[in-house]
DRENMAR-164251 format. One record per residue: x, y, z of N, C-alpha, C in turn. Coordinates in steps of 0.2 Angstrom, whole numbers, plus 5000, padded with zeros to 4 digits. Layout:
XYZXYZXYZ ...
This chain:
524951825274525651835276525951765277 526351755273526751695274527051685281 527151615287527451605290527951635296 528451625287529251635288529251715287 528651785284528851825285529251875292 529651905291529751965297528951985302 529352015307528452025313528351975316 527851995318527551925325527051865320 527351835321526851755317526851715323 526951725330526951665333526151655335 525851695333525151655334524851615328 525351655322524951605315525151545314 525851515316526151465316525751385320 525451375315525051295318525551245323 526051265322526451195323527051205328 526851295331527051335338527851365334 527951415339528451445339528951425339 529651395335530051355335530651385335 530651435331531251505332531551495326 531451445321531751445317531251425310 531651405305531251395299531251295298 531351285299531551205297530851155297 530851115295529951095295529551075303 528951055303528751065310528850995311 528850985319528750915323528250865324 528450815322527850785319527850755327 527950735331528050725338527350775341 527650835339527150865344526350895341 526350875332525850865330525350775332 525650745335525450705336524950705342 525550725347525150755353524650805354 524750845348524150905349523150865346 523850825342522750775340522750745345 523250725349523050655355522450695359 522750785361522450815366521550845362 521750865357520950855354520350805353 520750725353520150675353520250675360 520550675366520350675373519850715375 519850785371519450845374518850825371 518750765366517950745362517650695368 518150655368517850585372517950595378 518550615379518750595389518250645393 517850705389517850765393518550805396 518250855401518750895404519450855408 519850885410520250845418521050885413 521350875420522150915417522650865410 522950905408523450885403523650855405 524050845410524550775410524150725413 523750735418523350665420522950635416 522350685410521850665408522150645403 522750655400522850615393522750545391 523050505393522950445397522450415394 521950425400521250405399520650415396 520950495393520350515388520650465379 521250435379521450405373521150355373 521250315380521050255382520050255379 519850295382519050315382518750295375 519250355371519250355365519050305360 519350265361519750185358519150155359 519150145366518450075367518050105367 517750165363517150215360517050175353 517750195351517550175342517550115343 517750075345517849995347517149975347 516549995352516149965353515549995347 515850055345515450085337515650025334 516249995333516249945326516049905328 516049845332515749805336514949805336 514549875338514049875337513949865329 514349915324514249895317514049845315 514749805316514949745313514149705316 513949695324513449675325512749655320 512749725320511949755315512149705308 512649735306512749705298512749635298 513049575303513049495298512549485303 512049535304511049515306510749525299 511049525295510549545290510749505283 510149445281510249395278509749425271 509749375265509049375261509049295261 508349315258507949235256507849255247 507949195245507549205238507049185235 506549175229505949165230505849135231 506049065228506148985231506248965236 506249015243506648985249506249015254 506248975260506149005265506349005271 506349055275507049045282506349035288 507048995289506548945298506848995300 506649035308506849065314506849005319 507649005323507548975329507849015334 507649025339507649085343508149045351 508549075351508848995358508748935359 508548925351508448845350507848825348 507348885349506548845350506348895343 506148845338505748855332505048905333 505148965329504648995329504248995322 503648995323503149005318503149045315 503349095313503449145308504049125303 503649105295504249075291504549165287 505149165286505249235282505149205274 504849245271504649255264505449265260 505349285256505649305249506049395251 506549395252506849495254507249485258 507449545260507949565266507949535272 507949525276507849505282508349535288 508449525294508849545298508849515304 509149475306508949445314509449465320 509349455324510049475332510349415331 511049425329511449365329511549335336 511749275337511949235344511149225347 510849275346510149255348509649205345 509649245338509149195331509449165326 509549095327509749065321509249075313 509549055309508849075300509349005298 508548975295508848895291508448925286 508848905280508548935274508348875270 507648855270507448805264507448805258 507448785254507148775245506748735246 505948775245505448755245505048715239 505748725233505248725224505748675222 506448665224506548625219506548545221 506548525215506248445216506848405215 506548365219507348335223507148255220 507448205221507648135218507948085222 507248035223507847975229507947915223 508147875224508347825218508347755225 508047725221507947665227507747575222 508347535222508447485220508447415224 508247365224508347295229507947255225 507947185228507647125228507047115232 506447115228506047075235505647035232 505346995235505046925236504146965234 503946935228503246955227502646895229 501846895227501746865232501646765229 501746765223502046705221502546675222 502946715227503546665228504046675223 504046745220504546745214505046775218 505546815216506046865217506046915208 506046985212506147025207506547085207 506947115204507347175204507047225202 506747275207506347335206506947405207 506847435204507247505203506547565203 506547595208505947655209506347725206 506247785208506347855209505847885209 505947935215505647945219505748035218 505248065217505448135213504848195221 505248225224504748235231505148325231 504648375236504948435236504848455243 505048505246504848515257504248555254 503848525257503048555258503048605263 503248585269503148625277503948605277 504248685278504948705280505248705286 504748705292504548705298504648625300 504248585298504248515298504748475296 504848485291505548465287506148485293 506148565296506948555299506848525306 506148525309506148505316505948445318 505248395316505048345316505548305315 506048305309506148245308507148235309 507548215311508248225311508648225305 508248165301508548165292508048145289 507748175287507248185282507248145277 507948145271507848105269508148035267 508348025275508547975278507847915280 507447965281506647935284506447915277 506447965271506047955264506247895261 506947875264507447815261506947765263 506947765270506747685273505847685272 505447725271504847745270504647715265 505347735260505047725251505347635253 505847575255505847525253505147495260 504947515264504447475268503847495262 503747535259503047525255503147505248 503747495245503847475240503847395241 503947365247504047295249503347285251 502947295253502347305255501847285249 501747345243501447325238501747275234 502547265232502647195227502447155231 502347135237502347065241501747065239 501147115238500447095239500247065229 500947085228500747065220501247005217 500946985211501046925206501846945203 502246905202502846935196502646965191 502046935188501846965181501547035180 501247045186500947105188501547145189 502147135193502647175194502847195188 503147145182503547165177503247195170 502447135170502347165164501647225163 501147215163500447245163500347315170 500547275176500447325184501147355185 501347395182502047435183501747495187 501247515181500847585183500347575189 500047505190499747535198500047515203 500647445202501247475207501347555208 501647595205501747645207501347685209 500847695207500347745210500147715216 500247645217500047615225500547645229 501147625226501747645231501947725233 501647775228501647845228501047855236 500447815234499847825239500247825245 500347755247500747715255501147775256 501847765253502247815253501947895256 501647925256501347985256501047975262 500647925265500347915271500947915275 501547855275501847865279502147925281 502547975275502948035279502448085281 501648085279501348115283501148105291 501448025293501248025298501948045302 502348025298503148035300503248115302 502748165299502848235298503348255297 503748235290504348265289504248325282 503448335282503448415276503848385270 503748325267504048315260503248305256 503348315252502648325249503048265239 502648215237502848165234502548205228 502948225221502548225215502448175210 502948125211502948065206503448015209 503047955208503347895208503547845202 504147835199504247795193504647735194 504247685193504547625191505047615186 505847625185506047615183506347555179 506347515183506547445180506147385186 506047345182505847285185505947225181 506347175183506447115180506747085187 506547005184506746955187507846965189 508146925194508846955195509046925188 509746955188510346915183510146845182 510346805186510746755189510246695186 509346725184508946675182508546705174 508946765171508746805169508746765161 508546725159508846685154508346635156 508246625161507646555160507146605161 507046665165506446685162506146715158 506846725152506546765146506246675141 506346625144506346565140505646545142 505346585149504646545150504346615148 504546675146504146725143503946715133 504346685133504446665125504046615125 504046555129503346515127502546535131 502646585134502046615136501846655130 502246685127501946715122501746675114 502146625115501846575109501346545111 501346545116500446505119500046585117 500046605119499646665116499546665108 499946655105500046675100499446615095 499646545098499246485098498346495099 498646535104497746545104497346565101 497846635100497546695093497246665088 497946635085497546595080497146535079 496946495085496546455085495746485087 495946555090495246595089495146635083 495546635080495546665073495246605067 495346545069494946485065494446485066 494146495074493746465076492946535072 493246585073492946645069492846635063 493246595060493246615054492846535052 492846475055492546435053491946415055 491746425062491046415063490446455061 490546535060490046565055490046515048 490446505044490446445038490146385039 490146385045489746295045489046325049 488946375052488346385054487946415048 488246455043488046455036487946395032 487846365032487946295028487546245032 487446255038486946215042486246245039 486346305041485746375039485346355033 485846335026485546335021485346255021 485646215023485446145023484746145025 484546165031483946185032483346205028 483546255026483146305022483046265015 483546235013483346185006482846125010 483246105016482646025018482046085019 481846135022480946155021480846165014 481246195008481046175002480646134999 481146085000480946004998480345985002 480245985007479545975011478946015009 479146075008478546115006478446084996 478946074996478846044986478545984987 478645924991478545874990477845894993 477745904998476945945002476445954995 476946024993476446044988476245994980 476745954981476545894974476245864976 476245844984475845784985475045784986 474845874988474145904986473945914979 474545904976474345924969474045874966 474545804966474345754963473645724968 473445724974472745714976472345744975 472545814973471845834969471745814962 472245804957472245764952471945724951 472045674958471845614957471045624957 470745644962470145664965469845684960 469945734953469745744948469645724943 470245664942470045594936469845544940 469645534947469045504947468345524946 468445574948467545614944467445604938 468145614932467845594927468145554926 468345494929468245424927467545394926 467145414934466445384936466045414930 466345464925465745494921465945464913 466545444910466945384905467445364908 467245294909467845244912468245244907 468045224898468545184893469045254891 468645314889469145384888469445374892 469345374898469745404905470345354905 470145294905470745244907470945244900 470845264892471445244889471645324887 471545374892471945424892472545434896 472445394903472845364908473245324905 473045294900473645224897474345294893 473745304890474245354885474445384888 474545444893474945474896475545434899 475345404904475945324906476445344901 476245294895476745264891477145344889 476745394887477045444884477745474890 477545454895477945434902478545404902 478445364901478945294900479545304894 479045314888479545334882479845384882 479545434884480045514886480645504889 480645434896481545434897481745354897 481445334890481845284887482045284882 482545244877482945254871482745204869 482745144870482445094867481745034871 481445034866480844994867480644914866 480444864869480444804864479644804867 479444784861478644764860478644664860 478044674864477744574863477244574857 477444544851476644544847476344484850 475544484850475144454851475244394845 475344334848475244264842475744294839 476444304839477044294837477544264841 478144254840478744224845479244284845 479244324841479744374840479644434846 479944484846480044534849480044594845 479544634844479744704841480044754846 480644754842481244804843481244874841 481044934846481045014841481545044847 482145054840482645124842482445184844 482045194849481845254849482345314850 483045314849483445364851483745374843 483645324838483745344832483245384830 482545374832481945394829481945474834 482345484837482245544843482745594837 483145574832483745604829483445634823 483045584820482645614816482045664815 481745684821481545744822481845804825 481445864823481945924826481845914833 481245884837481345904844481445864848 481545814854481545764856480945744859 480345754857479745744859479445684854 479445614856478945574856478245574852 478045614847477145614848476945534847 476545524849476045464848475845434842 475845464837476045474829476345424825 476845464828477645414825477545344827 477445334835477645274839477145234832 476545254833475945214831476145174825 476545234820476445214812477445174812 477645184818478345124818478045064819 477545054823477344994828477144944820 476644994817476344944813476644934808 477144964804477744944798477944894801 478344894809478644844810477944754809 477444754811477044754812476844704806 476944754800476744724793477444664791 477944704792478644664789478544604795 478344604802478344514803477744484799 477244514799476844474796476744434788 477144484784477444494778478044414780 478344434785478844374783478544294785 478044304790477744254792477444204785 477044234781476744224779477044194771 477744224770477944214765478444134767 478544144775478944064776478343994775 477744024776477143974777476943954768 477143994764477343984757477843924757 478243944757478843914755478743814758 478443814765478443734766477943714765 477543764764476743724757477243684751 
């Protein structure tokens, strides 16, 4: 049944009995919710007194729901897997780090410091120091480190890497000092750094500041600007001294095995000739020792076979011969190198000599005899 029907509707009417049809009071739909959230929160008490205070009740009810809401909710943080949260509880660090998830803490009670425990971080550190020759050099490090203890890192230390700053030049200054410029710039780069990573590491361990060191890089190291020209001018003749050396060790390789060769054989020919001369000189004394045996057995054979071997001696490396004849004044004269032409071989026999000596032989005597005519 609608409403506005005829009959009694004053009970069906939400918005009360009004006598007429025109819309309801919004006035008194107000007041009718006022009186039902008072009869929720306020409890019982009369109309006019209790309206009041049961609104009032009301109010600081859901107040302290949102409040509490609000409360619980900015308690509740995450960590990511990389991180981890310090609790400080009224100020004092507690031992319990939060992992990786949800977390929830009493706000105004528990503070959460949220670390990056993975990523690697980079100090860059550049100056001049004095090494232990009395040079000056320009060293440029980088210093590659990550928080080992997240606990340490935010409590021990006030600037962590405020500490790692002044940590990395006291041990970088430390090791150049204990070293040569040569060492710094050219050959020792690498155990500088792995010295200065070592030191370094001891000190923020004792500093406790939870940085854990992966790598130390020497970036650059040179003498400054200002002299940088006159030491590229004594690196350039240090290297031509080297260069100098190579090759005069490169001569010296290459010549003294050739002359210790050459000594080597000089040698081994002088035992030759000593063993040759050695072995002629037993030869010829046994020779000898045996044409005295048979000498003592025919002296006239022996010694006019001794003659003849001589001469065949003598004439074997001469070309020409002169002869004394007995009871003449002349000279016979035999071209032996004409008579060497005339046979096929250069050999001498005893033969020939005989039957030249006496042709020559005949024609002196032939001439003699025909002069001793003539002055008859």
């Amino acid at each position: 049944m609608a409403w506005n029907d005829g009959g009694d509707s004053g009970g069906k009417d939400p918005w009360g009995n009004r006598g007429d049809q025109g819309p309801p009071d919004l006035d008194e739909a107000i007041r009718k919710l006022q009186g039902q959230l008072s009869g929720i929160f306020g409890g019982g008490g009369g109309r006019s007194s209790g309206g009041g205070s049961g609104l009032s009740g009301g109010i600081i009810a859901l107040a302290a729901f949102v409040l509490i809401a609000f409360y619980a909710f900015t308690g509740i943080y995450q960590v990511d897997q990389q991180e981890r949260g310090v609790i400080f509880r009224f100020g004092e660090v507690l031992d319990d780090l939060k992992g990786p998830g949800l977390h929830w803490n009493p706000p105004l009670i528990d503070e959460v410091d949220v670390v990056n425990v993975t990523q690697v971080r980079s100090h860059r550190h550049q100056s001049l120091m004095l090494t232990e020759d009395e040079n000056i050099v320009d060293v440029s490090l980088t210093v590659q480190w990550v928080v080992d203890d997240a606990i340490k890192y935010r409590v021990n230390v006030y600037n962590p890497e405020a500490s790692l700053a002044h940590a990395t030049e006291s041990a970088l200054r430390h090791v150049v000092g204990s070293a040569t410029m040569d060492q710094v710039i050219t050959d020792g780069r690498e155990a500088i750094a792995a010295e200065v990573q070592s030191r370094l590491q001891d000190y923020l361990n004792i500093y406790g500041t939870g940085i854990f060191l992966q790598k130390v890089n020497i970036d650059r190291s040179a003498p400054p600007s200002q002299v940088e020209d006159a030491f590229n001018d004594v690196q350039k003749a240090k290297e031509d001294q080297q260069r100098y050396i190579n090759q005069a060790t490169a001569y010296l390789e290459q010549v003294v095995p050739e002359a210790r060769g050459r000594a080597k054989r000089q040698v081994e020919e002088a035992n030759a000739y000593r063993d040759q001369v050695v072995a002629r000189s037993e030869g010829e004394a046994n020779r000898f020792e045996k044409l005295l045996t048979e000498y003592a057995l025919a002296k006239d054979v022996t010694r006019d076979r001794l003659y003849i071997d001589a001469m065949e001696t003598v004439f074997s490396n001469a070309s020409k011969v002169m002869v004394d004849v007995e009871g003449g004044n002349n000279l016979l004269y035999l071209p032996l190198d004409q008579l060497t032409k005339q046979r096929p071989t250069n050999r001498i026999d005893e033969t020939m000599i005989e039957n030249e000596v006496e042709r020559r032989l005949r024609e002196q005597t032939g001439n003699r005899a025909a002069n001793g005519r003539l002055r008859n």
